[in-house]
C-alpha positions as CSV (number, residue, x, y, z in Angstrom):
1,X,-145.0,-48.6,-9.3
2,X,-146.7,-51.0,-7.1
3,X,-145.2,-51.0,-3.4
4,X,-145.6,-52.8,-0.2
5,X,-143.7,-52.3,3.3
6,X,-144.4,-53.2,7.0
7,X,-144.7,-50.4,9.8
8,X,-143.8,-51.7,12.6
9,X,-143.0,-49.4,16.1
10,X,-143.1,-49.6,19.7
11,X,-141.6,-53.4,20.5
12,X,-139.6,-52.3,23.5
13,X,-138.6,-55.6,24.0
14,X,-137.5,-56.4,27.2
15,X,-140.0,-53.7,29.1
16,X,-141.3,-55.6,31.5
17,X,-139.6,-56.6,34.7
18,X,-141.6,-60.1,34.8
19,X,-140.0,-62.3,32.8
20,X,-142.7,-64.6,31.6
21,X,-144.1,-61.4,30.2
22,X,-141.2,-60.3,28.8
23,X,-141.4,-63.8,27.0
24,X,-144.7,-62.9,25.6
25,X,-143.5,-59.4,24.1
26,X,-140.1,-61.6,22.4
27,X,-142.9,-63.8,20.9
28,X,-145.4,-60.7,19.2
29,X,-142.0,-60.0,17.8
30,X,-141.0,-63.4,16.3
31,X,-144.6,-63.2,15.2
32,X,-144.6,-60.1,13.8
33,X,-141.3,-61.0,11.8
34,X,-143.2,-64.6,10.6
35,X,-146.3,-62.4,9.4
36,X,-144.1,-59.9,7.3
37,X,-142.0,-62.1,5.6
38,X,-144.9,-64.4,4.7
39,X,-146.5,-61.2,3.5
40,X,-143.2,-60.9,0.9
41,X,-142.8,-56.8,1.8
42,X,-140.3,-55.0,-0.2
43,X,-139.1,-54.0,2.9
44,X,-140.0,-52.8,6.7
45,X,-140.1,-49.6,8.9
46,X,-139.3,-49.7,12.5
47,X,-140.4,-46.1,14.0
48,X,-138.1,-46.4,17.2
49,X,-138.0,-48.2,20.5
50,X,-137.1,-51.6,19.0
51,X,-135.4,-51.9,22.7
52,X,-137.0,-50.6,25.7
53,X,-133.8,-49.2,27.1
54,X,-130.6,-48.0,25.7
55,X,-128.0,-51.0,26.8
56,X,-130.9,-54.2,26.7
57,X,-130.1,-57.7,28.2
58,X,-127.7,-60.0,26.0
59,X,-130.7,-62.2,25.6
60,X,-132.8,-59.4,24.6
61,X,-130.0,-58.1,21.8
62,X,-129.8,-62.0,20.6
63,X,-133.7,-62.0,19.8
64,X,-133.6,-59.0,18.0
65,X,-130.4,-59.9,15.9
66,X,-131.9,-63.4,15.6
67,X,-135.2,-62.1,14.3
68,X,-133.7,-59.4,11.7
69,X,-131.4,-61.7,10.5
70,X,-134.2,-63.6,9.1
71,X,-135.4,-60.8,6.7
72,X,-131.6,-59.9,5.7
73,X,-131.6,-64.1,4.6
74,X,-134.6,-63.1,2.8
75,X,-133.4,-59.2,1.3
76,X,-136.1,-57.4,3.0
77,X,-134.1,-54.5,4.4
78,X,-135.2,-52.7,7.6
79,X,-134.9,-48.8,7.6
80,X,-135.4,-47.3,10.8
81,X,-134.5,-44.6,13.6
82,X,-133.8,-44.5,17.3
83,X,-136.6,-43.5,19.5
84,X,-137.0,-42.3,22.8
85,X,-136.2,-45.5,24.9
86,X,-132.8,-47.1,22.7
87,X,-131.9,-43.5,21.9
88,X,-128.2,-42.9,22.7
89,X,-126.6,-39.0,22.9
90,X,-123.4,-41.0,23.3
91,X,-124.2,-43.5,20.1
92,X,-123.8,-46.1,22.9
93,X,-127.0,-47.5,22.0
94,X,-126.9,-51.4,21.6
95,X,-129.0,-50.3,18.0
96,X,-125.5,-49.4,16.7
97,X,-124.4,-53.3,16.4
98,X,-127.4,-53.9,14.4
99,X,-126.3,-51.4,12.0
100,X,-122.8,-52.5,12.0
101,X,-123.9,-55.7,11.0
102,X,-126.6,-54.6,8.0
103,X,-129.3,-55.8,9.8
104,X,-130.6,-52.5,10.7
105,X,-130.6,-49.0,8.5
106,X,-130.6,-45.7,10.2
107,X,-132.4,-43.5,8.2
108,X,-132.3,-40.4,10.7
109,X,-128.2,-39.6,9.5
110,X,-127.3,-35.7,8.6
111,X,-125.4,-33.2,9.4
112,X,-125.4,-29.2,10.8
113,X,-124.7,-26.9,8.4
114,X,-122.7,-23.8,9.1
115,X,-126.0,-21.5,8.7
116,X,-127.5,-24.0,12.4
117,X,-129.7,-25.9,10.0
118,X,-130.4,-29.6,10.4
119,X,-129.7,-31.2,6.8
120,X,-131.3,-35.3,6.7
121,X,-129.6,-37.4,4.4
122,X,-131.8,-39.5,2.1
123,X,-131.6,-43.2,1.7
124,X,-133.1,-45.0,-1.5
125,X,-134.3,-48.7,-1.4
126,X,-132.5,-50.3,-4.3
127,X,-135.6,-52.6,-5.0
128,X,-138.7,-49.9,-4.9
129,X,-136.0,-46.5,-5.2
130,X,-138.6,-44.9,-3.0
131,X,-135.9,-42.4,-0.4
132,X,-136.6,-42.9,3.0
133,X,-135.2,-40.3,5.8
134,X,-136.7,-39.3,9.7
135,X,-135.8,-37.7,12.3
136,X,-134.9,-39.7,15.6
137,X,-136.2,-39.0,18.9
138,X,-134.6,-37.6,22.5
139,X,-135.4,-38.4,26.2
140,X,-138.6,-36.2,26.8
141,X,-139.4,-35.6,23.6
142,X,-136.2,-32.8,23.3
143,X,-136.4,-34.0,19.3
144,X,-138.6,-31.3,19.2
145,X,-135.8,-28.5,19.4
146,X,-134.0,-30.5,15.8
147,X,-137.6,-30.0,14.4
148,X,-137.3,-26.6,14.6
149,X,-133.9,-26.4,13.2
150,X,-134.3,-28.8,9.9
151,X,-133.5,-27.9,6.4
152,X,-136.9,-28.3,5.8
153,X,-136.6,-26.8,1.9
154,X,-133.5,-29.6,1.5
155,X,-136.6,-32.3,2.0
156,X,-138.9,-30.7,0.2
157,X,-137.7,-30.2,-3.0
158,X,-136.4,-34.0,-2.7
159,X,-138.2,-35.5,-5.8
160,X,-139.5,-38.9,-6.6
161,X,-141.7,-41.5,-4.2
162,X,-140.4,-40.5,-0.1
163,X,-141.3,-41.7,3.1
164,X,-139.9,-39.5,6.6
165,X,-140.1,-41.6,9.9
166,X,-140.7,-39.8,13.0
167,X,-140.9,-41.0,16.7
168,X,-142.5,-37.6,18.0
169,X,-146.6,-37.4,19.2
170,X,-147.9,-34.7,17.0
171,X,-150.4,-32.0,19.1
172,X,-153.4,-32.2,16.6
173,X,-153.3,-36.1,16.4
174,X,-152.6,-36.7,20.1
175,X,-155.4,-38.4,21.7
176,X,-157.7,-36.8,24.9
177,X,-155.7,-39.7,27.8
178,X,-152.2,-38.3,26.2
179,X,-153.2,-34.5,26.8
180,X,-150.2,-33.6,29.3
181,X,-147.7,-35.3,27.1
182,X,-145.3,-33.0,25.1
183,X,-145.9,-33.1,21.2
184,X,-145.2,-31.1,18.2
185,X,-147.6,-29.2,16.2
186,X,-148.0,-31.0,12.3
187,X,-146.4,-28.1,10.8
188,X,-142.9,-28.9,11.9
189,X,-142.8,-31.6,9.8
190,X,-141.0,-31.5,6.1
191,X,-144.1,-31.3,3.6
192,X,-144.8,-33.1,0.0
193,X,-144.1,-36.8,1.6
194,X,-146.1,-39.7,0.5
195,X,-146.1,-41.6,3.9
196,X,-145.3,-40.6,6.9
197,X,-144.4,-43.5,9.8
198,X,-145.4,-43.0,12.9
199,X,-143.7,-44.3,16.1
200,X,-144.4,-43.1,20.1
201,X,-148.0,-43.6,20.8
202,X,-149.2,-47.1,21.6
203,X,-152.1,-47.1,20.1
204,X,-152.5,-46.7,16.3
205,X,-153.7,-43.2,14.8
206,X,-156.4,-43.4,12.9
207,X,-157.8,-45.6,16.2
208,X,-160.0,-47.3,13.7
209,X,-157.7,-48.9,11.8
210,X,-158.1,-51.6,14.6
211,X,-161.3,-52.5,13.2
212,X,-161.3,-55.7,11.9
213,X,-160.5,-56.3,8.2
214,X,-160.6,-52.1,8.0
215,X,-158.6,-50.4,5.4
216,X,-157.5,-47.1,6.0
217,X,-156.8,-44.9,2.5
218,X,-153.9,-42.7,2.2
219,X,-154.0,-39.4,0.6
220,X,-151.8,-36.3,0.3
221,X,-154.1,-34.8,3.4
222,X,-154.3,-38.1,6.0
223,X,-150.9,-39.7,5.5
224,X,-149.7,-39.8,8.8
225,X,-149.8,-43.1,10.2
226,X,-148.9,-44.6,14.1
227,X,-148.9,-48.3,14.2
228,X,-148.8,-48.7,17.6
229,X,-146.9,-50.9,19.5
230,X,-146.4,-54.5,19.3
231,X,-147.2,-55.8,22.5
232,X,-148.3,-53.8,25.7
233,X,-145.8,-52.6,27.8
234,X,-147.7,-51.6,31.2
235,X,-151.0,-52.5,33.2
236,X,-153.0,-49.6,31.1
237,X,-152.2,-51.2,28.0
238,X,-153.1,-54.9,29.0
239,X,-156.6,-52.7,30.2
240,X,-157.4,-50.8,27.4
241,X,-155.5,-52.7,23.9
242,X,-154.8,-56.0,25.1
243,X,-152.9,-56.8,22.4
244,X,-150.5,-55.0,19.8
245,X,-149.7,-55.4,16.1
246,X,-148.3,-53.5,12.9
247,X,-149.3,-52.2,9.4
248,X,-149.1,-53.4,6.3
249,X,-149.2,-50.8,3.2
250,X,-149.9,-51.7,0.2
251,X,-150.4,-50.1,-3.4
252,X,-149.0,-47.1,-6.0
253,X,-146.3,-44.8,-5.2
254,X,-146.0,-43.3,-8.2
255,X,-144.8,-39.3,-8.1
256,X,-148.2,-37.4,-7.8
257,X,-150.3,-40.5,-8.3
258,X,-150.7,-42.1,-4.8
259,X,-152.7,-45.2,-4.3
260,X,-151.8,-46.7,-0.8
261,X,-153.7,-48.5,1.4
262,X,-153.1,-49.2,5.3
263,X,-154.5,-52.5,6.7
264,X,-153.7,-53.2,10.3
265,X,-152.1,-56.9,11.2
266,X,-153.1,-57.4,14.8
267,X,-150.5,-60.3,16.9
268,X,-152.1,-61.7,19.7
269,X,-150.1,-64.2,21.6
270,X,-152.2,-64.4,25.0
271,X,-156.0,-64.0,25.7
272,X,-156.1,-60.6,28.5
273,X,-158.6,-60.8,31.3
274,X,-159.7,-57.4,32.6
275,X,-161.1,-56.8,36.4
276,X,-161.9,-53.6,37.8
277,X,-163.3,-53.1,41.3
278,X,-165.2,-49.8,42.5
279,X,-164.1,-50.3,46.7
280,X,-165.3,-46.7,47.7
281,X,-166.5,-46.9,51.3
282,X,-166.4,-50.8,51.7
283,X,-164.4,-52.5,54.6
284,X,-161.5,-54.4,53.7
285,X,-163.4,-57.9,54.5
286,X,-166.1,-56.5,51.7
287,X,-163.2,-55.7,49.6
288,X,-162.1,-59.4,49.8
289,X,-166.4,-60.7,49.4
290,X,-166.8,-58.6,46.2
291,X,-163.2,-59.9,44.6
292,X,-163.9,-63.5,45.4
293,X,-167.0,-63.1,43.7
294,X,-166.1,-61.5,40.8
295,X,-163.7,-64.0,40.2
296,X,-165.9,-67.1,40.7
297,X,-167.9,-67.1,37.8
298,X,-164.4,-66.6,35.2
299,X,-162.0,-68.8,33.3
300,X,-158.5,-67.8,34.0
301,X,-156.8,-70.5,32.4
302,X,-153.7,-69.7,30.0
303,X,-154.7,-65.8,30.8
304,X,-152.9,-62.9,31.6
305,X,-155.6,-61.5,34.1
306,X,-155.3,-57.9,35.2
307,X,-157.1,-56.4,38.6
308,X,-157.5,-52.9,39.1
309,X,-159.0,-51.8,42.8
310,X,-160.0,-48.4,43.1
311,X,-161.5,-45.8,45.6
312,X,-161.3,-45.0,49.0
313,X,-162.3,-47.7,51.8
314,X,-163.7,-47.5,54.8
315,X,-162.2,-49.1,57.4
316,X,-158.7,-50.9,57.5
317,X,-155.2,-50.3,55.7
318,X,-155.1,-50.9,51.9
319,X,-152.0,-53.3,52.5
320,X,-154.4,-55.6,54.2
321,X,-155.7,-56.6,50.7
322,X,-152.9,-59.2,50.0
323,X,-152.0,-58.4,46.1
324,X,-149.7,-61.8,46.7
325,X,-152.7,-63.8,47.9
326,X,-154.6,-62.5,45.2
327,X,-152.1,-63.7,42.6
328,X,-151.3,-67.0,43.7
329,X,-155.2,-68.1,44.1
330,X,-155.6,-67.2,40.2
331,X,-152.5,-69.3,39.5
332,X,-153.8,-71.8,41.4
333,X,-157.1,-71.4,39.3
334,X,-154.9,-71.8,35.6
335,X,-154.1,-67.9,35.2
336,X,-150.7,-67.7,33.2
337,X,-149.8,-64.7,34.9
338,X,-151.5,-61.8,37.9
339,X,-151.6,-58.0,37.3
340,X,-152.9,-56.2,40.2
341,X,-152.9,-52.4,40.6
342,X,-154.1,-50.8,43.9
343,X,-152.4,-47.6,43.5
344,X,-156.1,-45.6,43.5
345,X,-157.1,-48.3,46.4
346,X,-156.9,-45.4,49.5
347,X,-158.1,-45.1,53.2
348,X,-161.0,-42.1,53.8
349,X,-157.8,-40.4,55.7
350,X,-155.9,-40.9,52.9
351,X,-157.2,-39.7,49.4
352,X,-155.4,-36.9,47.9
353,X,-152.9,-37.8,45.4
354,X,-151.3,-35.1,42.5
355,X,-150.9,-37.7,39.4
356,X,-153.8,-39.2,38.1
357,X,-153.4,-43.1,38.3
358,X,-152.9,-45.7,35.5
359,X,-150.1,-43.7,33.8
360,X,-146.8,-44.2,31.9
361,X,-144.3,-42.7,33.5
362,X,-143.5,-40.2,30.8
363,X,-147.1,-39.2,31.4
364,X,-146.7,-38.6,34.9
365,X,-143.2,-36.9,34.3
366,X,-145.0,-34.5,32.0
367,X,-147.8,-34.2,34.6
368,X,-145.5,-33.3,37.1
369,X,-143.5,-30.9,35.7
370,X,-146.3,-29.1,34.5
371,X,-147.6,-28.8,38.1
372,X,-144.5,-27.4,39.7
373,X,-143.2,-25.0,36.9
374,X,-146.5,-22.9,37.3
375,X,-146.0,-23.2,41.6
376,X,-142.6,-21.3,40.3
377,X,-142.4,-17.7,40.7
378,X,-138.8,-16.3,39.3
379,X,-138.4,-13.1,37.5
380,X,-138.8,-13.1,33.7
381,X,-139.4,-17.0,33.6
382,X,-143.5,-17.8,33.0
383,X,-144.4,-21.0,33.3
384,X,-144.1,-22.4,29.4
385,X,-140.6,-21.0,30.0
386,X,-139.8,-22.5,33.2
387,X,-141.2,-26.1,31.7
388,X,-139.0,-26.2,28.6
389,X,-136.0,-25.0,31.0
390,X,-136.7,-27.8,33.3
391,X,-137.0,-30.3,30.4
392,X,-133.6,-29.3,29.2
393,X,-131.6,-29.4,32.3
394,X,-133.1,-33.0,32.9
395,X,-131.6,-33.6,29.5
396,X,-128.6,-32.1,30.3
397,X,-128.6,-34.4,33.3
398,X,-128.6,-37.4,31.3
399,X,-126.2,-37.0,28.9
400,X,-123.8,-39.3,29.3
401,X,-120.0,-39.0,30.4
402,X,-117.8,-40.0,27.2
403,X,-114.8,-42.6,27.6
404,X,-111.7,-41.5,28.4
405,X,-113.4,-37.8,29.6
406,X,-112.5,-37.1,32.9
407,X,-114.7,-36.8,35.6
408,X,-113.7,-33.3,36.9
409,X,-114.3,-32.1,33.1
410,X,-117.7,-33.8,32.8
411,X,-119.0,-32.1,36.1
412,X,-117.9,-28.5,34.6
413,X,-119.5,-29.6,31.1
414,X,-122.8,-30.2,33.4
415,X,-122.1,-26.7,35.0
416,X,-121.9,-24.9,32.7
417,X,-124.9,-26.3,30.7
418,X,-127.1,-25.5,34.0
419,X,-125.9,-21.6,34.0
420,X,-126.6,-21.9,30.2
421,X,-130.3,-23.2,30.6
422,X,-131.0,-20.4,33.5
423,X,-129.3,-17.7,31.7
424,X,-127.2,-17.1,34.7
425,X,-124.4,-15.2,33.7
426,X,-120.8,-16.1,36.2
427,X,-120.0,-13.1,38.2
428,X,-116.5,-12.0,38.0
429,X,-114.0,-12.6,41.0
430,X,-113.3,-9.7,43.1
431,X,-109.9,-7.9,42.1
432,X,-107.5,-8.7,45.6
């Protein structure tokens, strides 16, 4: 049986608090849809984040429903799963209308079995009848705790062609810049699956399938595909991948006979110019020489143009390098839009800083957390310990209050989770 699907992951549409980029990311993703259906896919996989937040803007919601739509008109169903960023503990997630309307098919459903196991439902594409489950993700990475729980012989034994979708970084594939960021070791997930889709990462796992025209084989042992995102979503990414994209799998599903090959479709909607400024022990006036030289001798015109400054000056206050000055003379020079980052930019008084710079915030979370959980000295809590428990009372923190629940009951709910996570056990009031 001769198959072929889009991956697609990582749009977070609506990321970016600039709005002429925002633009940019809404076009990858009409792109992306223009690419897949003139590809004719049986059908597509979206590994979570579609949204970059749970409740998106209405304009953000209509792009999304405006661009599925358009492979519903054409009957190329899109199976999916919630990732970290439009994930909902409430199912307030604005995901849900797309589902409502058949434009979207959660394939992460199941239910908790009596015995505390985790059973996934499977869901079968009519056209290819190859069964498609996953398992969606939680605010810092928490989806790790399900993994542990899954009725991992129910997906097993599943026979026939299968494909599990998973929005979790995996600890042997995780590359060296993601090493502080919480993952799950491969052997949480189900076995005896022909693909498994990818989401989380930004960058695509293998990293060479990014190689032009490269085709990336699948077999039973390197099945395990990230795709990336589809356009960046902070200043690292416009550094390091520029641009985003999907995959497109092609080839023979066929029970214990597995033929399928990955191609990767890069979308690239803006030419990226990259600038990055070594200012250790230079004076603020031969901050402001060096950049007006490095910028005399480029083309800005229709380019996103990024500028990193880095290193510790030696005289004057960083804020007297105008970032707005900066951006408006590239403007002025054609750039579409100015990216400037001085946040390793420091005075020789000033140089000392815990989180490494040019990270996600998840990253520097993580980095965080990890820093103060081994400065913690309680009884019977080592450090591993005291991260997880900090992890899950900042999930218990952001559960949501449920309509009509009343606010007095929500506070005791949040309570009594935190006693729950520290193993504090409620003394008993003193008989009068």
């Amino acid at each position: 049986m001769k198959v072929k699907f889009a991956h697609i992951s990582d749009a977070h549409l609506g990321a970016w608090r600039n709005e002429r980029i925002n633009e940019l990311g809404y076009k990858a993703f009409e792109e992306t849809v223009n690419i897949i259906i003139k590809e004719g896919v049986d059908f597509v996989i979206i590994s979570g984040d579609l949204y970059d937040v749970t409740n998106p803007k209405v304009e953000v919601i209509d792009l999304a429903t405006r661009e599925l739509k358009k492979l519903k008109d054409r009957e190329i169903p899109v199976y999916g799963i919630c990732g970290s960023h439009d994930f909902s503990p409430s199912n307030k997630s604005m995901i849900r209308p797309l589902i409502t309307a058949g434009l979207f098919i959660n394939v992460s459903e199941g239910n908790l079995m009596e015995n505390g196991k985790l059973k996934l439902d499977f869901y079968q594409d009519q056209k290819t009848q190859i069964k498609l489950t996953g398992l969606r993700a939680r605010k810092r990475s928490l989806e790790i705790e399900d993994y542990r729980i899954l009725d991992i012989k129910s997906l097993e034994s599943e026979i026939g062609p299968k494909i599990f979708i998973l929005h979790t970084m995996l600890s042997e594939l995780k590359p060296k810049e993601y090493k502080d960021m919480e993952s799950a070791p491969k052997s949480l997930l189900p076995q005896n699956f022909d693909y498994y889709a990818g989401g989380h990462l930004h960058k695509t796992l293998p990293e060479k399938l990014r190689v032009k025209e490269f085709y990336y084989d699948i077999d039973r042992k390197n099945n395990i595909v990230y795709s990336g995102c589809i356009f960046p979503t902070d200043f690292r990414e416009f550094e390091t991948i520029k641009s985003g994209g999907f995959c497109i799998i092609s080839g023979e599903m066929n029970g214990n006979q597995l033929g399928l090959k990955v191609k990767y479709i890069p979308v690239r909607v803006i030419d990226v110019e990259n600038i990055s400024l070594d200012c250790t022990n230079k004076s603020v006036t031969e901050v402001q020489d060096l950049l007006k030289e490095s910028l005399s001798s480029k083309n800005f015109k229709g380019k996103i143009v990024t500028i990193r400054l880095f290193g510790p000056i030696s005289s004057g206050k960083t804020y007297d390098i105008k970032s707005n000055e900066i951006i408006q003379n590239l403007k002025d020079l054609g750039a579409f839009e100015v990216l400037v980052n001085k946040n390793a930019l420091t005075t020789v008084e000033y140089q000392s800083i815990s989180v490494s710079t040019g990270f996600s915030k998840e990253e520097i979370e993580t980095t965080l957390i990890k820093e103060h959980a081994s400065k913690v000295r309680i009884s019977d809590f080592p450090t591993a310990k005291m991260e997880k428990k900090i992890y899950q009372l900042l999930g218990a923190l952001g559960t949501e209050r449920q309509i009509g629940t009343k606010v007095m009951n929500y506070n005791e709910s949040l309570k009594q989770a935190f006693l729950g996570i520290f193993e504090i056990q409620k003394s008993k009031e003193p008989k009068q």
